[in-house]
C-alpha positions in Angstrom: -127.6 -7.7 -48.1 -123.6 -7.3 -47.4 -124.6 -8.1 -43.6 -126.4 -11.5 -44.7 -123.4 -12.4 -47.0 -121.3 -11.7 -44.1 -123.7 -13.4 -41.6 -123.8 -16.3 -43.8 -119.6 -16.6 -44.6 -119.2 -16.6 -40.6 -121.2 -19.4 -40.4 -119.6 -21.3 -43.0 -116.0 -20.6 -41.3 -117.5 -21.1 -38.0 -118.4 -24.8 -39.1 -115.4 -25.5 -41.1 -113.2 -24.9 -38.3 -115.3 -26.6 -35.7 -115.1 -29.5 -38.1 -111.4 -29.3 -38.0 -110.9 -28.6 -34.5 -113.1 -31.5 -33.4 -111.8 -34.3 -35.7 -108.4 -34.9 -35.3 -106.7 -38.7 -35.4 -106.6 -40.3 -32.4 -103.5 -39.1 -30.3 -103.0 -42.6 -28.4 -103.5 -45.5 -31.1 -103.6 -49.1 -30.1 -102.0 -51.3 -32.3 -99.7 -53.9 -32.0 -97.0 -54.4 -35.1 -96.9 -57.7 -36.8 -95.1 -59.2 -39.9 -95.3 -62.0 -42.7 -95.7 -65.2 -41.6 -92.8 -67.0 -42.3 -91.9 -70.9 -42.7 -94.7 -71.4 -45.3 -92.9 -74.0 -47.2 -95.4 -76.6 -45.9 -98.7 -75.2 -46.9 -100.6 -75.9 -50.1 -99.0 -73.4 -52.3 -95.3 -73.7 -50.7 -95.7 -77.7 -51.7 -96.7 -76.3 -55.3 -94.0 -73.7 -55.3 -91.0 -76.2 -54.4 -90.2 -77.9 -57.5 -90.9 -74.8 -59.4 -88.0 -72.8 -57.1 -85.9 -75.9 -57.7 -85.7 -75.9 -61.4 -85.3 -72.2 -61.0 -82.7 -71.4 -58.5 -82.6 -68.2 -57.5 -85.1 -66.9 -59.7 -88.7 -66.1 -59.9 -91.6 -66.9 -61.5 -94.6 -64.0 -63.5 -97.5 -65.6 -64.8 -99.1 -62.0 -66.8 -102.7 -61.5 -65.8 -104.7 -59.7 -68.8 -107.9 -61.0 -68.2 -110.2 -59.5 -66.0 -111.9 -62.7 -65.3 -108.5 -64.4 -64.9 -107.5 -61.9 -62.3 -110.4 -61.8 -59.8 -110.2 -65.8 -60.1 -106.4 -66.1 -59.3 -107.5 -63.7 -56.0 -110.1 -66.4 -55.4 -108.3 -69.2 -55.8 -105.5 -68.2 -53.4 -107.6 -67.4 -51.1 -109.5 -70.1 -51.0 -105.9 -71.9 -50.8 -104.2 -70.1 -48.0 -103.8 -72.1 -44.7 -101.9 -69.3 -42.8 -101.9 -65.8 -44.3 -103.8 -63.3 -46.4 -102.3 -59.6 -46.5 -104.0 -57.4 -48.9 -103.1 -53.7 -49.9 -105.7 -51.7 -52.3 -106.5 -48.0 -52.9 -110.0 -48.8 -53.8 -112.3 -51.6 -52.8 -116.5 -51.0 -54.1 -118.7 -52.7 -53.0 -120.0 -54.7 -55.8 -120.3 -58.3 -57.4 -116.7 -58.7 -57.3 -115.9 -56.6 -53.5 -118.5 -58.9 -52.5 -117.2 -62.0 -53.5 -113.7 -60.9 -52.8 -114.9 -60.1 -49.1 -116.7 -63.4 -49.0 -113.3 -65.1 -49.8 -111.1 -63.2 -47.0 -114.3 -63.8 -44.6 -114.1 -67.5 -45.5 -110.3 -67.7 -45.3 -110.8 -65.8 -41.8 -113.2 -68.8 -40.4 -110.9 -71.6 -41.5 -108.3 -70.0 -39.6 -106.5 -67.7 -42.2 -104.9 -64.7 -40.3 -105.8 -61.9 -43.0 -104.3 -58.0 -43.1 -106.0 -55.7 -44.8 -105.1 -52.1 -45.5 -107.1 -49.7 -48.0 -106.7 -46.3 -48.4 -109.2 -44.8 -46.9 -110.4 -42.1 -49.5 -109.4 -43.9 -52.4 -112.1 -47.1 -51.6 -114.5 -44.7 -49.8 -114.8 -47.4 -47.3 -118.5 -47.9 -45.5 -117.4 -48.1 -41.9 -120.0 -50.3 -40.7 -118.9 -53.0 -43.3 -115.3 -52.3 -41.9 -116.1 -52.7 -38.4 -117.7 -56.0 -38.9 -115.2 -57.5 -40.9 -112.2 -56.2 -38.2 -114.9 -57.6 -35.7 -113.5 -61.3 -36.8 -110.4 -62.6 -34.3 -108.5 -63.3 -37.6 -109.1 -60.0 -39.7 -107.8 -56.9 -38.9 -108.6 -53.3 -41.3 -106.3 -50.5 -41.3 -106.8 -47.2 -43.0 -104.1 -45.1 -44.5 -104.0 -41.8 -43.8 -107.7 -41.6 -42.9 -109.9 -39.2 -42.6 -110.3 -37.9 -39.0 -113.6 -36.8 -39.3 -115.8 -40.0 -40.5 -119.2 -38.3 -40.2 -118.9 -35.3 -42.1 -115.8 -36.8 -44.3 -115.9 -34.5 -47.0 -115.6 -31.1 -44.9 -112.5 -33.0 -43.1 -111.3 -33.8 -46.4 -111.2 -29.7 -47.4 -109.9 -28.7 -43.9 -107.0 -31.3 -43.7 -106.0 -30.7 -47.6 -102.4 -31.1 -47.4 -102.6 -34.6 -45.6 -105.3 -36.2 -46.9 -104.0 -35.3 -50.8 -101.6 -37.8 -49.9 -102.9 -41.1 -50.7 -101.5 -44.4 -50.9 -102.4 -46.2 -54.4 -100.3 -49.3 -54.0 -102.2 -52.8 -55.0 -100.8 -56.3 -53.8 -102.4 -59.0 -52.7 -100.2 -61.8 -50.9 -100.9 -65.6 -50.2 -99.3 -67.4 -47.1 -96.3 -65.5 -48.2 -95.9 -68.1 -51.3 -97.8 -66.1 -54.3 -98.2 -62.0 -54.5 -100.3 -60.6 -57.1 -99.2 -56.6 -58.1 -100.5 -54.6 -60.9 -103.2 -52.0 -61.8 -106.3 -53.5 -60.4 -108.0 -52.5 -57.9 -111.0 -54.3 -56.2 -114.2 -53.8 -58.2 -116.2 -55.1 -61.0 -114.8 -52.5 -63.9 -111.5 -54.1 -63.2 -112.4 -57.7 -63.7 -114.9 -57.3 -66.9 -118.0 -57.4 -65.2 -119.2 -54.1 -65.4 -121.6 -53.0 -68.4 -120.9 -49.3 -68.4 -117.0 -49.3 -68.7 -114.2 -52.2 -68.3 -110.9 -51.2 -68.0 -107.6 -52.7 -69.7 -105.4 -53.8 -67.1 -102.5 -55.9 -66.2 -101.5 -57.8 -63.1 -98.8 -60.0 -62.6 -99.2 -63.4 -60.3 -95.4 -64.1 -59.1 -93.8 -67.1 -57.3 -90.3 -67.0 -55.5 -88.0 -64.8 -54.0 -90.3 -61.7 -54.9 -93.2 -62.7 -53.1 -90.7 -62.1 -49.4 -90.0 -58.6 -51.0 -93.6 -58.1 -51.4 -94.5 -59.2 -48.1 -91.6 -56.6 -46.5 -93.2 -53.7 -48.3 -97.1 -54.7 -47.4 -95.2 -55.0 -43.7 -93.6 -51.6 -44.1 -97.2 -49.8 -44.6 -98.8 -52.0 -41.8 -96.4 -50.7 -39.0 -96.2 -47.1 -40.7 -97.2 -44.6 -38.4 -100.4 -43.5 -41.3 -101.7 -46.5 -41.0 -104.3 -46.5 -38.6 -106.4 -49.3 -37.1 -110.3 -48.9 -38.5 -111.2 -50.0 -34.3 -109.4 -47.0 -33.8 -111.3 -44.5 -35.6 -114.4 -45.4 -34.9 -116.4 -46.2 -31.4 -118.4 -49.6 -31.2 -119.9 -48.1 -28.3 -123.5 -47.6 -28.9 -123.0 -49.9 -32.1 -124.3 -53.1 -32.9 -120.7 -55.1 -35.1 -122.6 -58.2 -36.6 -120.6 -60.1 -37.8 -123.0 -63.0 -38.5 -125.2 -60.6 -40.3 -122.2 -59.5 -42.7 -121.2 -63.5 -43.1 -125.0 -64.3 -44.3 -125.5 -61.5 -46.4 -122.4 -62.0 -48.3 -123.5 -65.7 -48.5 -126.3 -65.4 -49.8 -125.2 -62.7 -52.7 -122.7 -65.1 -53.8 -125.6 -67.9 -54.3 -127.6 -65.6 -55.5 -125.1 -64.6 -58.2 -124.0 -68.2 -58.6 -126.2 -68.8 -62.3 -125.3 -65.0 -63.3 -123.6 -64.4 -67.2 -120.3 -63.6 -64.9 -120.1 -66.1 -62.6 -120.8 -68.3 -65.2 -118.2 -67.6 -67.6 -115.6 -67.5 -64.7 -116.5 -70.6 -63.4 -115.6 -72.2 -67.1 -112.3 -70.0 -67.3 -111.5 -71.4 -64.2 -111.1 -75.0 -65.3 -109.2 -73.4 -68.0 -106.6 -71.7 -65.4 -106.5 -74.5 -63.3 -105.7 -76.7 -65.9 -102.6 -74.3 -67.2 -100.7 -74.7 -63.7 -97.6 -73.9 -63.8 -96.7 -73.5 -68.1 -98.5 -69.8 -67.9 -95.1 -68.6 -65.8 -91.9 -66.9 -67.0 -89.0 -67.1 -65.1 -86.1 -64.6 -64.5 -85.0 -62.4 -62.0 -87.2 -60.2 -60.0 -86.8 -56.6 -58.7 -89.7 -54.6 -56.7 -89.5 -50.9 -56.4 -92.0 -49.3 -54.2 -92.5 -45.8 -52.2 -91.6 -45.6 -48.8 -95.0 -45.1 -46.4 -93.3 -42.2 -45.3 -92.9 -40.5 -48.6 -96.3 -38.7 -47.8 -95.2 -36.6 -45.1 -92.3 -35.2 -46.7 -92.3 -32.0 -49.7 -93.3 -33.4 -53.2 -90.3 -32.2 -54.4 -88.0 -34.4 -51.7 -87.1 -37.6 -53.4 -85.8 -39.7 -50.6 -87.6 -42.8 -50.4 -89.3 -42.4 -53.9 -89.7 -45.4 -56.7 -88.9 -43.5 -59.8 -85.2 -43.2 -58.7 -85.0 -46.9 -58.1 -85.1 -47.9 -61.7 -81.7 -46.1 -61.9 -80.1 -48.1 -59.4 -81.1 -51.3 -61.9 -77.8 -49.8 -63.7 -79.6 -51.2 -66.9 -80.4 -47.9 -69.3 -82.2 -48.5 -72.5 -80.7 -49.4 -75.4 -82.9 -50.0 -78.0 -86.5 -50.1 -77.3 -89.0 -48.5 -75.0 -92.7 -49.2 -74.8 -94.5 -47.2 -72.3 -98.3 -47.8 -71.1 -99.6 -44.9 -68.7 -103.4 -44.5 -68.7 -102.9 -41.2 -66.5 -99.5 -40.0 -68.6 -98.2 -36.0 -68.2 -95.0 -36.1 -68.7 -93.5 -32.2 -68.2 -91.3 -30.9 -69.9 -88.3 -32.6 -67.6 -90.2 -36.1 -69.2 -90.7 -35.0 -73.0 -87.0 -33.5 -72.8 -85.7 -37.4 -71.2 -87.9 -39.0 -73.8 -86.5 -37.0 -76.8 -82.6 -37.7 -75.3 -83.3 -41.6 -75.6 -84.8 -41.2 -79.4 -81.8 -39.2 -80.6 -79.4 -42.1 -79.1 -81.5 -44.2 -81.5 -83.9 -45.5 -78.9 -87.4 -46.1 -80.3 -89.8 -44.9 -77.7 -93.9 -45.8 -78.1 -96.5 -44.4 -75.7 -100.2 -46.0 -75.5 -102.3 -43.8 -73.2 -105.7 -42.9 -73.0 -107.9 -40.9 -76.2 -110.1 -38.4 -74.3 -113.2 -40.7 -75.2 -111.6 -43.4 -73.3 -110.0 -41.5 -70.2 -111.8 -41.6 -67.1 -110.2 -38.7 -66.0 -110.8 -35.4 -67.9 -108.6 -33.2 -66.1 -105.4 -35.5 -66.6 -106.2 -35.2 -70.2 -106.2 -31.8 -69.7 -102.6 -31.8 -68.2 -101.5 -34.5 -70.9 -102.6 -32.6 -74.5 -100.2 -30.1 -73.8 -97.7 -32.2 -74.2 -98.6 -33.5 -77.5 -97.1 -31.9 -80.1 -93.7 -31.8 -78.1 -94.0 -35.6 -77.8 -94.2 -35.7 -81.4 -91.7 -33.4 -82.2 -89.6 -35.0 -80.5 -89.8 -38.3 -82.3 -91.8 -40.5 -79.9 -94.9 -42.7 -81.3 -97.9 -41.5 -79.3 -101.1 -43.6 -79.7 -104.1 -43.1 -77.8 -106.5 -45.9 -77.0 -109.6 -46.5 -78.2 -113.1 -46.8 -76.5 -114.1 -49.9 -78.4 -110.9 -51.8 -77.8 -112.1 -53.9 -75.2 -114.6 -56.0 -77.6 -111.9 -56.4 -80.3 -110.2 -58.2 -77.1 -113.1 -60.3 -76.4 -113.7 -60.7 -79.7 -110.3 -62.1 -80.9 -110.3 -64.3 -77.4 -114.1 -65.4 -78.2 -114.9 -65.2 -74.5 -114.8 -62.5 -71.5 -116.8 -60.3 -69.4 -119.6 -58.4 -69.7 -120.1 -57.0 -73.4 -120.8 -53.9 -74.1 -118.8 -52.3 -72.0 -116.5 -48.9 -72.9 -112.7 -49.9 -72.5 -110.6 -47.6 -70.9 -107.0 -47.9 -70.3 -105.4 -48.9 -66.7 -102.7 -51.0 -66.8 -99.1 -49.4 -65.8 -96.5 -51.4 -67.4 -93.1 -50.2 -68.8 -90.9 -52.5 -71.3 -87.5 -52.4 -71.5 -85.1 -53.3 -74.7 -87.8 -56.6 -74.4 -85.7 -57.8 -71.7 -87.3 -56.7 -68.7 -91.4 -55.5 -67.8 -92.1 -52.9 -65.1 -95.9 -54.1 -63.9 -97.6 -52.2 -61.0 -99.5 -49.4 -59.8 -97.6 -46.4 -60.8 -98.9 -44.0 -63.7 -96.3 -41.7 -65.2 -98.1 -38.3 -63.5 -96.8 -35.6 -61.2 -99.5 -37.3 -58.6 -97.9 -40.8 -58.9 -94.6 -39.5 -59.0 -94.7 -36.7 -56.5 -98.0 -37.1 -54.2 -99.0 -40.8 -54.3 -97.0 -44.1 -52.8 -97.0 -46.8 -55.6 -95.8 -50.0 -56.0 -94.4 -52.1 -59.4 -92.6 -55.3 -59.9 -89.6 -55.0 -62.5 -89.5 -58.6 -64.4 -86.2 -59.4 -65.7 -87.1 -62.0 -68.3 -86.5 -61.3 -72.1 -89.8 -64.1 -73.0 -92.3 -62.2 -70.8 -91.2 -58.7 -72.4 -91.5 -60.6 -75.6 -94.2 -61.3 -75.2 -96.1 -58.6 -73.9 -94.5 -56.1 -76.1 -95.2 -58.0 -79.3 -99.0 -59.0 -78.6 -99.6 -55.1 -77.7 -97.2 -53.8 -80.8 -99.1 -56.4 -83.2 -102.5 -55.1 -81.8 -101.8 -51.1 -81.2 -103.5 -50.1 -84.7 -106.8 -51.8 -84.0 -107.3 -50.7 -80.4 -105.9 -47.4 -80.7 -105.2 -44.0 -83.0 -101.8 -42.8 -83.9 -101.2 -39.6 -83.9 -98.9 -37.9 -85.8 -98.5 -33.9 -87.1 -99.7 -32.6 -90.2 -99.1 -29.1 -91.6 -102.5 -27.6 -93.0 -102.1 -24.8 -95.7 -101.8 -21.7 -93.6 -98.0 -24.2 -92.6 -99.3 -24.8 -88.7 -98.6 -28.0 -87.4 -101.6 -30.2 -86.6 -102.5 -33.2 -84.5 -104.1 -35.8 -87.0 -105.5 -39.5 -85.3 -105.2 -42.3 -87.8 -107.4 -45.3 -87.3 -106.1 -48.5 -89.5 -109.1 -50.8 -90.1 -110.6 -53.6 -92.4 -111.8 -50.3 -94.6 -108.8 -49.0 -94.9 -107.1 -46.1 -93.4 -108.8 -43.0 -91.8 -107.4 -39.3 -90.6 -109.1 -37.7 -88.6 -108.4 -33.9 -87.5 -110.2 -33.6 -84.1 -110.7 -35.5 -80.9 -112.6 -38.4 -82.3 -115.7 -39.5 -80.7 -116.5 -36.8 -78.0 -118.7 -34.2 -78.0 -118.1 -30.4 -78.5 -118.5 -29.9 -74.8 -116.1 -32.4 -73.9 -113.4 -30.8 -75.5 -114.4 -27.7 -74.6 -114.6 -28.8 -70.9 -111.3 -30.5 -71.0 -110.0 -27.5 -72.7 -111.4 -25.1 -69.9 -109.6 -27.6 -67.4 -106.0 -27.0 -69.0 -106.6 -23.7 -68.4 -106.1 -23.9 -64.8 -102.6 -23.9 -63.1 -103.6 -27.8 -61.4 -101.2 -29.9 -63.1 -98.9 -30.9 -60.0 -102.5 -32.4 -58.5 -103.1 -34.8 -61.6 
């Protein structure tokens, strides 16, 4: 029997490391470097843009995105727009309705002469090659992977032999239009991030900006084009033997989207988008802009090496809070370094709120894991934790009278920080040791007192009906407890445990704690 075992272990190693000694990147990479387009005052949406800029010197403009439906149509609209440019940065990218239609739009953009970049991360979107290839087959597309797997045929035995680099991933979102309008946020590309999922929709938050932002944006997406991880998808994979067609790809996304066309969805969208249009420019804020991103390079150095990291970059804004902080993480492990920062700014008198997700609305059990130990010290220390609530996406729709697919469980995504109500920190970063540390992330810092206003007052008016507050309790043996309080039309309700999971989901989130894993999360 030992001799079998044995036997059989040989074999495993023996195939691991033929796995890892046969795929490796390519050594000599093709690839030419390429930047913004500039000189785009003469399209469409630079036309648009100058009297805006002019009334607004100096400044930019942030027009929130809380919709899902609003969202995906903004991305549709501009690229339906774009004469010149499309460059487009996502971690994940599923192909469903709304990957579909978002491919049909850059296809469609490519054939009327649109030069669009793409880059995705390449374990992130779980990319099908073949789709890939046919799309970088167009003369005016062009797909690169970050940090990709070498091995594409047996992707998930290259993934466990080349750990260390391919833990590294690059979560940034921005989506930029003939360098004239950038949108940046938490969405990704796929139909639980625009409301047209039935199983879960998440709460998110993108911002669509106009000014002197969008160049910024454009000089980061041109950073992680030219970065060495960034590898052409041509590159990785052979055409030879392949057939790339491209006309098959352009009819088959053609006809889903009129297939689709009478759908609940596209229905709903396609009256929202009257309603959008007809906004045009009174949805914007104005003020000045500030984006903080990674450098592509922060994933080949130590976690614990800095340089190049966006956390730091909010203390060269040399504005510290005075008054107020509102903090929305859906993935949020703070450490003790975090819960000992937090409790410093509540005893300078600094009232500090955290929304992040209730266990029955996380998508993510093991962060959970890493976040409840942190609980009672959060509360200790003074800072109002609340944890969102599974059913909060249909009191959205609900109030709004109009949406997505209902139905659906709501889970928290957005990442947005609020400062003193004077400035909004929108973007892709989560306030985890994988964001911080592991990931690259992206955010826009909007310096305008109406926007924070506004965002921090709907979500403050709101937080008791879409998620519990917790707060300590001490039960008669004197040990503190956590207690959730849900505030409804009934009144007000306590409850003692996780509410609305099962036994074995606590005990399986539990089990995960357990496990030293936390600098992964």
């Amino acid at each position: 029997m030992r001799g079998q075992l044995n036997r059989r272990h040989g074999v495993i190693v023996a195939v691991l490391l033929l796995v890892s000694s046969c795929a490796s990147l390519p050594a000599d990479i093709k690839r030419s470097e390429s930047y913004a387009v500039r000189g785009t005052e003469a399209t469409r949406l630079g036309q648009i843009a100058q009297p805006l800029l002019k009334a607004h010197p100096g400044e930019s403009g942030f027009r929130p995105l809380q919709k899902g439906v609003d969202a995906l149509l903004a991305r549709m609209v501009l690229a339906e727009v774009a004469e010149r440019s499309l460059d487009v940065q996502y971690y994940i990218w599923h192909d469903d309705l709304t990957g579909r239609f978002f491919a049909n739009a850059l296809l469609r953009a490519a054939d009327r002469g649109v030069r669009v970049r793409v880059i995705l991360d390449d374990v992130g979107a779980r990319a099908d090659d073949e789709i890939l290839l046919s799309l970088d087959a167009h003369p005016n597309i062009e797909i690169r992977l970050f940090n990709p797997v070498a091995s594409r045929r047996f992707r998930s035995l290259g993934m466990l032999t080349d750990f260390s680099r391919v833990n590294r991933r690059m979560h940034n979102k921005s989506f930029i239009a003939d360098n004239q309008r950038a949108i940046l946020g938490g969405r990704n590309i796929g139909d639980e991030y625009f409301e047209a999922q039935s199983e879960v929709a998440f709460g998110d938050l993108d911002v669509l900006t106009v000014g002197r932002a969008v160049s910024d944006v454009s000089d980061a997406f041109d950073r992680y084009w030219n970065a060495p991880a960034s590898i052409p998808v041509s590159a990785l994979l052979s055409r030879s033997g392949e057939t790339v067609n491209l006309d098959a790809l352009r009819a088959q996304l053609a006809a889903f989207v009129e297939a689709q066309r009478d759908s609940p969805y596209v229905t709903s969208a396609r009256s929202q988008l009257v309603e959008l249009m007809a906004t045009g420019s009174e949805g914007f804020f104005w003020g000045k802009a500030y984006l903080l991103y990674d450098d592509p390079a922060k994933i080949s150095r130590a976690p614990e090496d800095t340089e190049g990291h966006l956390m730091p970059q909010f203390a060269n804004l040399n504005s510290p809070v005075q008054s107020e902080l509102l903090i929305v993480s859906p993935y949020f492990i703070p450490g003790e370094t975090g819960v000992a920062w937090l409790r410093g700014l509540v005893e300078r008198g600094v009232r500090v709120t955290v929304l992040t997700n209730s266990l029955a609305a996380t998508d993510v059990g093991a962060v959970h894991a890493g976040y409840q130990h942190y609980r009672k010290a959060l509360l200790e220390a003074g800072v109002r934790l609340y944890e969102f609530m599974p059913e909060a996406i249909e009191y959205e729709r609900a109030k709004r009278g109009k949406g997505g697919i209902s139905g659906s469980r709501a889970s928290l995504h957005a990442k947005t920080f609020v400062f003193d109500r004077r400035a909004v920190f929108i973007g892709s970063l989560n306030l985890d040791p994988r964001s911080i540390q592991l990931n690259t992330e992206i955010g826009l810092v909007c310096e305008s007192a109406p926007l924070a206003e506004n965002l921090a007052g709907t979500l403050e008016q709101n937080l008791d009906k879409i998620a519990w507050r917790l707060e300590l309790i001490v039960d008669d043996s004197g040990y503190k407890r956590i207690a959730w309080v849900q505030t409804g039309a009934e009144g007000v309700r306590q409850r003692l445990e996780e509410p609305e999971v099962s036994t074995w989901r606590k005990f399986s989130v539990w089990f995960l704690g357990l496990f030293p894993i936390e600098s992964q999360l």
